[in-house]
C-alpha positions as CSV (number, residue, x, y, z in Angstrom):
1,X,4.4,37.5,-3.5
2,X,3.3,37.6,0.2
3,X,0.2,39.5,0.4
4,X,0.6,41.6,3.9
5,X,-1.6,40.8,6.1
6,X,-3.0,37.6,4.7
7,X,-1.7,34.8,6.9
8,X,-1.5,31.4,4.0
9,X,0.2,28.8,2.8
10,X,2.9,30.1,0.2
11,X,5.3,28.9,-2.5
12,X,8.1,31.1,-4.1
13,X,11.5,31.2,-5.7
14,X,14.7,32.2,-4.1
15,X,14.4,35.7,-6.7
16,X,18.6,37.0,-5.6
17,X,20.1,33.7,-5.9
18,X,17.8,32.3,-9.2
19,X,18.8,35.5,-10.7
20,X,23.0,35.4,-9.4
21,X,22.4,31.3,-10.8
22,X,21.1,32.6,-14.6
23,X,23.9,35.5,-14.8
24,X,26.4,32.9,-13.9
25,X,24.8,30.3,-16.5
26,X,24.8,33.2,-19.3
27,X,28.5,34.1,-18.7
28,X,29.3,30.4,-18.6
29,X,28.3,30.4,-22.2
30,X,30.1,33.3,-23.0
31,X,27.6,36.3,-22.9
32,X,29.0,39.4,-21.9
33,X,26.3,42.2,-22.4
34,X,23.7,41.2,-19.9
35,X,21.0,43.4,-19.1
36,X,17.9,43.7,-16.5
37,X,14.6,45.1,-17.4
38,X,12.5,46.5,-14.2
39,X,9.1,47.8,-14.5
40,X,10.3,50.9,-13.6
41,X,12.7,52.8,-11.0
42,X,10.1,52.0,-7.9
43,X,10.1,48.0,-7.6
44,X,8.5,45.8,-6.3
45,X,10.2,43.8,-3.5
46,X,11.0,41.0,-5.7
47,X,11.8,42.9,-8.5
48,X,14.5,44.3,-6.1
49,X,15.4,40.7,-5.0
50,X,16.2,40.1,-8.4
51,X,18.1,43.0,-9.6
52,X,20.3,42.3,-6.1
53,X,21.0,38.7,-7.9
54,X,21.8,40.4,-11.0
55,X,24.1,42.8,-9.3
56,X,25.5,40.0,-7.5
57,X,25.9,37.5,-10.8
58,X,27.6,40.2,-12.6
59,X,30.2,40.9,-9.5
60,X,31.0,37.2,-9.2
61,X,31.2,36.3,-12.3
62,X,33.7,39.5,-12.6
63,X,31.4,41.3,-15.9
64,X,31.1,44.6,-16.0
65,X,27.3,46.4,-14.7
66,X,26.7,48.9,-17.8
67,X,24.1,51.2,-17.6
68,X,23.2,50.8,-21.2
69,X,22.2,47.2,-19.9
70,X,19.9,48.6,-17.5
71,X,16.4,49.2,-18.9
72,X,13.4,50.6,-17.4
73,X,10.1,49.4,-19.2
74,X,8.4,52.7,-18.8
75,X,10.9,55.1,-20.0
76,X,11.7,52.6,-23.2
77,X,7.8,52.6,-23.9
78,X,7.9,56.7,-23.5
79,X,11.0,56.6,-25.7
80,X,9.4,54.1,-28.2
81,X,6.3,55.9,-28.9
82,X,7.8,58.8,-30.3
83,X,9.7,57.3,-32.8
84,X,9.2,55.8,-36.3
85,X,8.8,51.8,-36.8
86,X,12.5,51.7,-38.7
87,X,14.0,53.5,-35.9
88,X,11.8,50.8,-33.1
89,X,14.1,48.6,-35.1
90,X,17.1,49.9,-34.7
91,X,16.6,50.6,-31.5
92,X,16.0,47.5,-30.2
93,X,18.7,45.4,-32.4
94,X,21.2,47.2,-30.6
95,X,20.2,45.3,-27.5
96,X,19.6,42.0,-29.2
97,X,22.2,41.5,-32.1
């Protein structure tokens, strides 16, 4: 990230259109239930970038944007404390099966 104020030399990635280009690869190989995992609701700039290239991927690749897809860390860490190992599980193999 560009440190404000701090005047040097720097080298980043293109976070909307990386992100659009790995949505786009995903659906190419026929994955439907994509999701994006921020920090938590107040990004950083380039979290935002990305989640704009997500948004976008999803649009022109014509897939759905589900809210169950959409996953704040903090609130699943919260969520995830308070419950048993067996139901961690379960929890999380409904995002990953």
């Amino acid at each position: 990230r560009n440190i404000i104020g701090l005047s040097t030399p720097l080298i980043t990635t293109t976070n909307a259109k990386n992100t659009e280009q790995v949505v786009s690869m995903l659906v190419s190989q026929g994955h439907t239930r994509i999701g994006f995992f921020s920090i938590n609701n107040r990004m950083a700039i380039t979290e935002k970038e990305r989640f704009e290239g997500f948004c976008s991927g999803m649009i022109n690749n014509n897939v759905r944007i589900e809210k169950r897809y959409l996953f704040d860390t903090t609130d699943m860490r919260k969520q995830e404390l308070n419950l048993s190992q067996a139901q961690q599980k379960k929890m999380f193999a409904q995002y990953f099966s």
